[in-house]
SEMARKE-520687 format. One record per residue (C-alpha): x, y, z. Coordinates in steps of 0.1 Angstrom, whole numbers, padded with zeros to 4 digits, always signed. Example, Ala and Ser with C-alpha at 12.3 -4.5 7.8 and 13.67 -1.06 7.14 Angstrom:
<atoms>
+0123-0045+0078 +0137-0011+0071 
</atoms>
This chain:
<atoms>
+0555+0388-0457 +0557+0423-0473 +0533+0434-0496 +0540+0449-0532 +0537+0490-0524 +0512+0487-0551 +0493+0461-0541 +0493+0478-0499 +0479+0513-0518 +0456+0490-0536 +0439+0472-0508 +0440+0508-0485 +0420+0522-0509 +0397+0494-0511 +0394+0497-0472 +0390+0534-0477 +0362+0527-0501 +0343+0506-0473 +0345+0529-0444 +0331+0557-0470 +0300+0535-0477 +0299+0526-0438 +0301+0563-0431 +0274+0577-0455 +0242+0547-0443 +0257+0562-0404 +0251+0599-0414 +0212+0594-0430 +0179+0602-0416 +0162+0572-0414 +0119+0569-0410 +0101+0539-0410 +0064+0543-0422 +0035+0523-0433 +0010+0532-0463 -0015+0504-0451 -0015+0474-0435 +0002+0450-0458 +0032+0476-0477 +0056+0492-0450 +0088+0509-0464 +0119+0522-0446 +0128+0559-0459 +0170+0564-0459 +0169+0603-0463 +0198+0624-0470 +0188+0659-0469 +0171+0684-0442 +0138+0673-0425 +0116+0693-0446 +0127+0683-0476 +0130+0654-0461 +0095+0653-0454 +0088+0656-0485 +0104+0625-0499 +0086+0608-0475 +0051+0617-0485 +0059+0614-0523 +0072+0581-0516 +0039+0568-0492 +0018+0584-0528 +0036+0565-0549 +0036+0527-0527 -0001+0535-0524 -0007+0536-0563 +0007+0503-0563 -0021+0485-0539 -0050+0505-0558 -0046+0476-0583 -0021+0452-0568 -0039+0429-0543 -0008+0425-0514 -0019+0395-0493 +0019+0392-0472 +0032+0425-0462 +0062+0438-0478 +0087+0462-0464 +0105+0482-0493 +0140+0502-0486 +0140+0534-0504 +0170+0557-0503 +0169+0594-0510 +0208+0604-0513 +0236+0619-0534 +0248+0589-0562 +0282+0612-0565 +0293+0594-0533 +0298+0563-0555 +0300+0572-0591 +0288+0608-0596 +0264+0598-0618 +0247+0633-0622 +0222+0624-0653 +0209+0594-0632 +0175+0593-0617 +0178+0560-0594 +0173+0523-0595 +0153+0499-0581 +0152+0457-0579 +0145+0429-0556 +0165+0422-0527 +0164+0387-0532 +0149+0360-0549 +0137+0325-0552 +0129+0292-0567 +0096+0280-0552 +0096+0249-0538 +0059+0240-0545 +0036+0232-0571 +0007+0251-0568 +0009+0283-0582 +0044+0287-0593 +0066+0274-0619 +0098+0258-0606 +0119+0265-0636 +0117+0299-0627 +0129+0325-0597 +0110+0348-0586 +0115+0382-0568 +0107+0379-0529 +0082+0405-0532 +0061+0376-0553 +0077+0350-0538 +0059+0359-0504 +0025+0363-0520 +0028+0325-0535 +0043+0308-0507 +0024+0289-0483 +0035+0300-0456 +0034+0337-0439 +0066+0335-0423 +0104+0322-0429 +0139+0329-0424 +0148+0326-0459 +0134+0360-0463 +0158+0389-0468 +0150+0418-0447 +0137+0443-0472 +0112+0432-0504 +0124+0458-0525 +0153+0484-0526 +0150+0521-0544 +0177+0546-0545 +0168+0576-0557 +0198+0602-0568 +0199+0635-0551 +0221+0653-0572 +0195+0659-0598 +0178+0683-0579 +0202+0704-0570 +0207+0715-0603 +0190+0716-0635 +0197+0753-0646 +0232+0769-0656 +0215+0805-0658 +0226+0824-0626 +0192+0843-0635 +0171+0817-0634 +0152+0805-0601 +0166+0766-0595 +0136+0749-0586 +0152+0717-0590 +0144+0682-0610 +0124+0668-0590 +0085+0681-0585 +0067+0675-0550 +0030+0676-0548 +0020+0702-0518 -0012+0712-0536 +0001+0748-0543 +0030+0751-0567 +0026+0740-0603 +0049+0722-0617 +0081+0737-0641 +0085+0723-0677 +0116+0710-0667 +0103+0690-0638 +0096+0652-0631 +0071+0644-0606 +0087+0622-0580 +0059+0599-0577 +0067+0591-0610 +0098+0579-0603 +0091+0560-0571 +0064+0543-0589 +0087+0534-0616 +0117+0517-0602 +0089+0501-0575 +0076+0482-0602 +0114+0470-0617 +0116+0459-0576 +0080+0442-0579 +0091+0418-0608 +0091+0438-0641 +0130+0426-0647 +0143+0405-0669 +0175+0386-0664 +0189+0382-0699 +0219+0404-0703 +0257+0408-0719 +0269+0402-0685 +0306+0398-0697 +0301+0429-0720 +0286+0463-0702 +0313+0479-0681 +0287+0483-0657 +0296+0445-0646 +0326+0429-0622 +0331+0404-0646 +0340+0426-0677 +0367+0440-0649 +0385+0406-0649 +0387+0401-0686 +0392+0427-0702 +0421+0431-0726 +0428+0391-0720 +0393+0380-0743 +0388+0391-0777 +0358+0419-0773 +0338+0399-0800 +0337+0369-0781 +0320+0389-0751 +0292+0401-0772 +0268+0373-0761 +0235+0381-0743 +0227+0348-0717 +0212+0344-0684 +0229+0355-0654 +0261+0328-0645 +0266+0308-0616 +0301+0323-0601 +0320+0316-0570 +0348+0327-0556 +0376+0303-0539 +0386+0321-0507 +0415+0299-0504 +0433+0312-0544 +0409+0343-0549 +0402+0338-0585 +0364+0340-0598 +0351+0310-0614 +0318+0307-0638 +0306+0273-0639 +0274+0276-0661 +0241+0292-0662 +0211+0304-0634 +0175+0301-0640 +0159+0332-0653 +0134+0356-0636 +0093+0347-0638 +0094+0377-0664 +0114+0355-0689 +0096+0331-0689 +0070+0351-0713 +0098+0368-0734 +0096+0359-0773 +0124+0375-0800 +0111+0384-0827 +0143+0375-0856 +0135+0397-0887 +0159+0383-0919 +0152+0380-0955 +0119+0401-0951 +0107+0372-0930 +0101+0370-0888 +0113+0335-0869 +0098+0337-0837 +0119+0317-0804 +0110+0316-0767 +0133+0328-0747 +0126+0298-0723 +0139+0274-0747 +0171+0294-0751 +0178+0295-0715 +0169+0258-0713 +0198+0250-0741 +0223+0274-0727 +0212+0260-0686 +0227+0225-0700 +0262+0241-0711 +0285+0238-0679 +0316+0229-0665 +0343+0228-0633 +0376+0227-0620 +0397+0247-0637 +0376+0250-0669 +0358+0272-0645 +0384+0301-0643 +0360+0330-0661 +0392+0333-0686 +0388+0293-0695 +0350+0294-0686 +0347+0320-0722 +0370+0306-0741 +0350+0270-0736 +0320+0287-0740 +0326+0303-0771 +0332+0273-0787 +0305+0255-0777 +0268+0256-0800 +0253+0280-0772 +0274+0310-0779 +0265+0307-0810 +0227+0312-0805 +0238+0338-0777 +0258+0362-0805 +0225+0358-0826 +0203+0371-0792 +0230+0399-0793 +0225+0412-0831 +0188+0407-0831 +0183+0425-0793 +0206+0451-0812 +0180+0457-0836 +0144+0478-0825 +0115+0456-0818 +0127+0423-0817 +0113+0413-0783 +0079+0413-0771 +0062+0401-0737 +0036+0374-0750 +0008+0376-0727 -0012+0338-0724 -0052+0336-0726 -0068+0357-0699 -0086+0339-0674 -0125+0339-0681 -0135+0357-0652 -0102+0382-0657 -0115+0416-0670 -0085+0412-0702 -0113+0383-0713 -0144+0403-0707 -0137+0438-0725 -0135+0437-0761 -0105+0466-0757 -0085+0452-0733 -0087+0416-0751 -0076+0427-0784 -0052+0449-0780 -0031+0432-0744 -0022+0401-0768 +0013+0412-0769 +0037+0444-0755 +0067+0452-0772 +0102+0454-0749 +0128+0478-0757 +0156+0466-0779 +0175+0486-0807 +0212+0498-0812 +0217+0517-0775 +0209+0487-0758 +0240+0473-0743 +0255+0510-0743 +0257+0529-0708 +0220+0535-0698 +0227+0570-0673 +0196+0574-0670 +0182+0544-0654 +0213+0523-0641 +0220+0503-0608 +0246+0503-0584 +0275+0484-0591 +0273+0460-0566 +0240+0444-0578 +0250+0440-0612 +0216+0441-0630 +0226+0448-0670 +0196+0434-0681 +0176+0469-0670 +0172+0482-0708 +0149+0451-0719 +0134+0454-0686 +0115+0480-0702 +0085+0493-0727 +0092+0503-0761 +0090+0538-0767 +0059+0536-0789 +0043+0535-0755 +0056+0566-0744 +0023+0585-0753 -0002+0558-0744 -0015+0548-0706 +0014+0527-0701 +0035+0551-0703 +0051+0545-0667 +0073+0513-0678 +0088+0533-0708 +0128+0544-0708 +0120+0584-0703 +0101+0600-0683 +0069+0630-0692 +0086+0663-0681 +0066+0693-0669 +0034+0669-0664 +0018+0652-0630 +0012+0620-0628 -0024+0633-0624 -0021+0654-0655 -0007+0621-0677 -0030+0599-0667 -0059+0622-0672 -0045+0631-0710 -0037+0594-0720 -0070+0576-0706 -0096+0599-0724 -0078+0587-0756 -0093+0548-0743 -0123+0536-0734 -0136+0532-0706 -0128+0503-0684 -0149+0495-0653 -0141+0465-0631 -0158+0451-0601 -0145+0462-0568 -0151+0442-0534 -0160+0470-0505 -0148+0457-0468 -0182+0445-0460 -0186+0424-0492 -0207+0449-0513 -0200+0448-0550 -0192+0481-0570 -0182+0492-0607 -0149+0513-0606 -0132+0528-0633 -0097+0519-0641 -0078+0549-0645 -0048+0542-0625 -0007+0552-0637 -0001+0520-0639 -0016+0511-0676 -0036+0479-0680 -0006+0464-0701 +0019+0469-0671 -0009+0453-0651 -0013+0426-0675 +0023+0416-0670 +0023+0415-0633 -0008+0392-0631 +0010+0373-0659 +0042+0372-0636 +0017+0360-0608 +0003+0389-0588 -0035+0395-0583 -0047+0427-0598 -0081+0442-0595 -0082+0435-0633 -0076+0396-0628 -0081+0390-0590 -0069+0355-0583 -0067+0359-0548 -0034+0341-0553 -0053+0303-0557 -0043+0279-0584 -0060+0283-0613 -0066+0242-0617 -0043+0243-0643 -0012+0216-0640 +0019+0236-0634 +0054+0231-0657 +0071+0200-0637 +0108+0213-0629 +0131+0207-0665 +0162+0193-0648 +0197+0205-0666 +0221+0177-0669 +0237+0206-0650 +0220+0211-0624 +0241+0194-0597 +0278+0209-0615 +0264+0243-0616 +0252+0247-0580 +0275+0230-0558 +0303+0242-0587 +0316+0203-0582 +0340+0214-0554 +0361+0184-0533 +0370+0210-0507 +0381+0247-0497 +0360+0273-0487 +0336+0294-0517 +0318+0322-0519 +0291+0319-0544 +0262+0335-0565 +0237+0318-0546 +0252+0318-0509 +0241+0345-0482 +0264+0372-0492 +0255+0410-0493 +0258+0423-0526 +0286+0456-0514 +0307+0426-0503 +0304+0405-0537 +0318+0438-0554 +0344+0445-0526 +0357+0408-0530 +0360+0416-0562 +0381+0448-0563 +0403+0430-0538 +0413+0408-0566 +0415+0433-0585 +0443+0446-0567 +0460+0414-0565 +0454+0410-0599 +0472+0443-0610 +0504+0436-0595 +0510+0403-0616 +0505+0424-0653 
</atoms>
């Protein structure tokens, strides 16, 4: 058989496109370090040893901020990658991304909720068990964007000190820096859990799937915001298939939209939606994304879905709704913390489903649901700061968390020395109690509500079974070989796969 010329160019750029990525992991500096005994992280540096360097001990700072007030009981090994993003998209204006390699729906009662997945990173503090082969590699992956530091002044004049600021105890930093720390310590926390997995999945261009519809589905009926979709992939015909909708993240699961018309607020769990929209599915060739949207849009959930689009377009319609502290968590004890953690607004408003350059992930992981995944800005000048969309300039994280702290009380927990003597600390950490408050609400142990990851006593959610459950994840298939949204496939070849349709595609318009 003889190939289209346009589909051969097609599929030698896509193999072009593969040995580039293959080349660039062969050409980094690669060191493997640990910050204690339970975090280790793997540093994928692209740059001199010195600078290298560095990276590396901005990095270890930033991991060790973490288990100050995160209690890690399994070890974790996080991925970071320090390189130039141009190799991929030349995304000069972004800073990096970071998210969970993998993640799970826990098979067990005690101590998780099974209508809910959780990021492995969690997952492995919950689970039973110490060890499994279920496990990806890597807890969390971070890719930081070179290309930011290289440049930052267009005056020939002026000395380039770059973007990025690294603490070596001597050099101040410029008003135009961001301390890497900062950063780190940012995208480590989206990798930790702090995601959400509502999104316009068929919208952003960011996403494969807009790719394979565009100009064949009216844009209006693409403006829905849902969980992410089950999708496979029929190796045998190529074409992508949706059958119906995942589970969301343990972050959801506390979500509430705040729906402000006619000067009044209706108030819906985002659980319920996903439950609603979890029971729309379907298969064969209903399946085909093109069919898949078309049935979907005429079904009562895209309705509610265009509704979760126009009010997430609107500011401060979403808010993380934190559930009664514990009694012996420190959120029940201090009158501060108590009264003003009931609640944290997410970011929502007209940008949202826009290009975010500053924060964005790779391609291949497809993770549109990063802007939500983040404090409103009226935190930007408050100790929680960190999980907010921009970052301080010209400030340490030292500096910030000095400034915004003697604006609070103060707030002293118990700490637990190695040989069981009891201590008052102060909690003064860049990590701001309401970021904390969400990850022991997402099911970590924090020095603020140690839990020592024990059930609480309190009867878990039983499993909610979707009259789709068994369509949607075994895509009601007779025979023929699939790959799928929940099978073992690296992410780089989920996107590759797809631009090899693409290039099918192309040659049939």
């Amino acid at each position: 058989m003889i190939l289209p010329s346009s589909i051969l160019f097609c599929l030698i750029w896509v193999v072009f496109v593969s040995r580039q990525v293959l080349a660039r992991q062969l050409m980094n500096h690669t060191k493997q370090h640990a910050t204690n005994s339970t975090v280790h992280y793997e540093l994928v540096c692209q740059s001199d040893p010195i600078f290298c360097d560095k990276v590396d001990k901005a990095v270890a700072a930033a991991i060790d901020e973490l288990t100050k007030v995160v209690n890690i009981k399994t070890s974790l090994l996080i991925l970071v990658k320090y390189h130039s993003f141009c190799r991929k998209t030349c995304a000069n204006d972004t800073y990096g991304w970071g998210s969970p390699t993998s993640q799970f729906t826990l098979p067990f009662e005690d101590g998780a909720d099974l209508n809910y997945v959780y990021p492995q990173a969690l997952a492995k503090q919950l689970a039973p068990y110490n060890s499994t082969s279920v496990w990806a590699q890597y807890d969390v992956e971070i890719e930081i964007n070179s290309d930011l530091y290289t440049n930052i002044s267009d005056d020939p004049d002026e000395i380039n000190v770059g973007k990025y600021w690294f603490d070596d105890h001597t050099t101040e930093i410029a008003p135009e820096q961001i301390d890497f720390r900062y950063i780190v310590l940012h995208e480590l926390l989206h990798g930790m859990g702090f995601l959400s997995a509502w999104a316009a999945y068929f919208w952003t261009k960011a996403s494969p799937f807009r790719k394979l519809v565009d100009g064949v589905i009216d844009p209006l009926e693409l403006q829905l915001v849902t969980p992410g979709p089950y999708w496979f992939i029929n190796q045998d015909t190529g074409p992508a298939y949706v059958t119906g909708f995942q589970h969301t993240m343990i972050f959801d699961k506390y979500l509430v939209n705040m729906n402000r018309e006619l000067n009044t607020t209706q108030t819906t769990l985002l659980s319920d939606i996903a439950m609603d929209m979890q029971n729309f599915c379907v298969s064969d060739n209903n399946a085909f994304i093109v069919n898949f949207l078309h049935a979907f849009n005429a079904a009562n959930q895209s309705t509610t879905a265009h509704k979760l689009w126009l009010s997430l377009s609107e500011p401060e319609t979403l808010q993380f709704m934190f559930q009664p502290p514990h009694n012996h968590s420190q959120f029940s004890r201090l009158p501060y913390l108590n009264q003003t953690y009931r609640n944290m607004t997410l970011l929502t408003g007209n940008d949202l489903f826009q290009v975010f350059y500053f924060e964005q992930t790779d391609p291949t992981i497809n993770r549109p649901g990063l802007m939500i995944s983040h404090l409103d800005d009226q935190y930007q000048n408050t100790v929680d700061f960190l999980m907010t969309q921009h970052y301080h300039m010209g400030q340490t994280l030292e500096s910030l968390v000095q400034k915004f702290y003697q604006e609070i009380p103060v707030l002293q927990y118990n700490q637990s020395l190695p040989n069981g003597t009891l201590l008052q600390a102060r909690y003064q950490s860049p990590i701001g109690p309401g970021i904390l408050r969400v990850l022991d609400s997402i099911g970590y142990s924090t020095v603020l509500t140690s839990t020592s990851y024990t059930s609480d006593g309190n009867p878990k959610a039983p499993r909610s079974r979707s009259i789709c459950d068994d369509n949607t994840t075994n895509h009601n298939l007779k025979s023929g070989s699939v790959l799928t949204s929940m099978a073992s496939i690296s992410l780089p070849s989920f996107y590759l796969i797809f631009l090899i349709y693409l290039c099918l595609q192309s040659n049939t318009v």
